[in-house]
Steps between C-alpha positions, in 0.01 A plus 500: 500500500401861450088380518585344826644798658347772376164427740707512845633858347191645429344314790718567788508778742802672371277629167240605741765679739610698140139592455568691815828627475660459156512890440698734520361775685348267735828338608654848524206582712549229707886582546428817644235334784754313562708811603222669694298716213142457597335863359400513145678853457790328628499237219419754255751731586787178517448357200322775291232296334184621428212534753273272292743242454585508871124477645459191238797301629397599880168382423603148387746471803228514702260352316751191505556527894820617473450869621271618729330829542504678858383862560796750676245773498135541544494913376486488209493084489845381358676185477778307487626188332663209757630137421282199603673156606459451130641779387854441759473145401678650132802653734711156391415568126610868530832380685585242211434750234725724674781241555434466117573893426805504709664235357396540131369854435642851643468433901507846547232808487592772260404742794525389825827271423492142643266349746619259739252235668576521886341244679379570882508198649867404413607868504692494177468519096324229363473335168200309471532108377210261388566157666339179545261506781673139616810470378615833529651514186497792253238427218599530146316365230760222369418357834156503486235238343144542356228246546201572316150367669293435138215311679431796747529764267165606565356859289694774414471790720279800439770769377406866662471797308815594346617846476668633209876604539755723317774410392690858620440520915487882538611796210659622890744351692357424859586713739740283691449186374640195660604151488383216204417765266688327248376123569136710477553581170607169390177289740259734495369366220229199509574312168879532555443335855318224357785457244756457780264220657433330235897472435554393814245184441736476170266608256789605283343549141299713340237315421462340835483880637233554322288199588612502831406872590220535247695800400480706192790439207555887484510553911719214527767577259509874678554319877755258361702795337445688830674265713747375233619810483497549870713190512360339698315225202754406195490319257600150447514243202184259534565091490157476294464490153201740493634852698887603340493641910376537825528706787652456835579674819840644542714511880302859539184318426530228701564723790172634480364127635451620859288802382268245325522254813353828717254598257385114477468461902321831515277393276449119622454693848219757429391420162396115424201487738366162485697397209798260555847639293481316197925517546744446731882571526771291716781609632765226373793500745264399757175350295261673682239721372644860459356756769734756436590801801653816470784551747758741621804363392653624814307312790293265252154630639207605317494847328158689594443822371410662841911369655649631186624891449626653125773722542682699231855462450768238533552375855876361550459330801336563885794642636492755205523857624199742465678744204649182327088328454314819426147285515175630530229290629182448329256416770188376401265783610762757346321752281558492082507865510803543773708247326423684155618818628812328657605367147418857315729651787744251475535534088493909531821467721677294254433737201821740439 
């Protein structure tokens, strides 16, 4: 079983997507184009990570058509950094890996308290939901199937230059730091990613792991302790006579299905070229083959990151009055350096 899956694994589009964004800085990166940053000093002030580090990463976003460079000033010549259609075609992977964070890690910033998702079109908060693109059902991976395609496998994509990562983010906090910092530190890690796919074709042992992935012993025995101990892997007593155990996913990491269901149409959308998928899910409560949206729970339309707006704090309800909500809008040209003054004001007034 474990030979006849392990090619569609290291075949399919969602191994080459990781090539491009299974790390940790990148993703964080990405989270803050997402939010408007588009100035390197900007990023470097943000997250506090070291020049070098930053011009790598920005040089494989757009290397991998995911950023693109555009001048904002001809004396002396300077730059900026803006997402492609590529690069907004991750917005549903960010949005699942924050539904993630609020539901399993903190779902609130250390410094700027909690940020709300208001969505424009509807006019009110939002919690994004992964659905079936036919049915309209949620998508959760009980209800899902795999099919596995072993006579178009095809080769292996070419894996891109990988960087190398840390396991600490910064020695500094950032300087206001926002949302899925916590579901960062537990996916911004390529071999731990792979882990979480590979359990979710049921490779559930050790052994198969390792054939499957084509992983190290040593590497895999440090992402399986990683993620048991982040709960979401535990493990379970094995029906064979050859492992005493095996591994499964627990509720928290079945919940991260729809994160791998956005990184895998990402990736089947920008990434496979003229190969076919060498997999396919279906969505059982209506058989069809799953083409999973992101909606607004609220009026059921698509979420787009250009009709969505972040704002920090709670927000009760519509009719709330102005003292009660106490927001602050994020728009998505607002400058890092305003909002990082804002905070430091905003903690100096609540020292005694």
């Amino acid at each position: 079983m474990s030979r006849a899956i392990s090619h569609p694994i290291r075949a399919s589009s969602l191994t080459r997507a990781l090539d491009v964004v299974g790390d940790r800085w990148t993703l964080l990166i990405l989270r803050d184009a997402f939010l408007g940053i588009r100035r390197f000093e900007q990023w470097q002030q943000h997250l506090r990570i070291a020049r070098q580090i930053l011009a790598d990463r920005l040089r494989g976003l757009v290397a991998g058509g995911l950023l693109t460079r555009a001048p904002y000033q001809a004396h002396p010549p300077r730059y900026d950094y803006r997402l492609t259609a590529m690069g907004r075609g991750l917005y549903p992977l960010a949005l699942m890996i924050r539904r993630w964070e609020r539901h399993w890690g903190t779902g609130v910033d250390v410094i700027v308290g909690e940020m709300t998702l208001f969505h424009r079109s509807c006019r009110s908060r939002t919690e994004p939901r992964c659905v079936c693109g036919k049915c309209g059902e949620v998508v959760t991976a009980e209800q899902a199937r795999f099919e596995h395609r072993s006579s178009e496998f095809g080769e292996p994509y070419l894996q891109l230059r990988r960087q190398r990562r840390s396991k600490v983010i910064s020695s500094k906090p950032p300087s206001h730091g926002l949302f899925v910092q916590d579901a960062i530190d537990v996916l911004g890690d390529r071999w731990a990613y792979l882990v979480l796919i590979a359990a979710f074709y049921r490779n559930l042992r050790f052994a198969e792991l390792c054939r499957t992935l084509g992983i190290a012993t040593n590497i895999l025995s440090d992402r399986l302790s990683r993620l048991t101990d982040a709960e979401i892997l535990r493990h379970k007593a094995s029906q064979g006579e050859t492992d005493g155990y095996e591994y499964a996913l627990t509720e928290k990491g079945l919940d991260l299905f729809p994160v791998i269901v956005a990184l895998s149409q990402w990736g089947n959308r920008w990434l496979r070229g003229s190969h076919k998928p060498p997999s396919a899910m279906y969505h059982l409560p209506c058989g069809s083959r799953l083409r999973a949206r992101v909606v607004c729970d609220n009026c059921g339309d698509d979420l787009y990151s250009a009709d969505v707006e972040y704002r920090r704090g709670r927000l009760v309800g519509r009719a709330t009055c102005k003292r009660r909500r106490r927001v602050v809008l994020l728009k998505p040209e607002a400058d890092v350096a305003i909002a990082t003054r804002r905070s430091r004001s905003n903690r100096a007034e609540s020292r005694p």
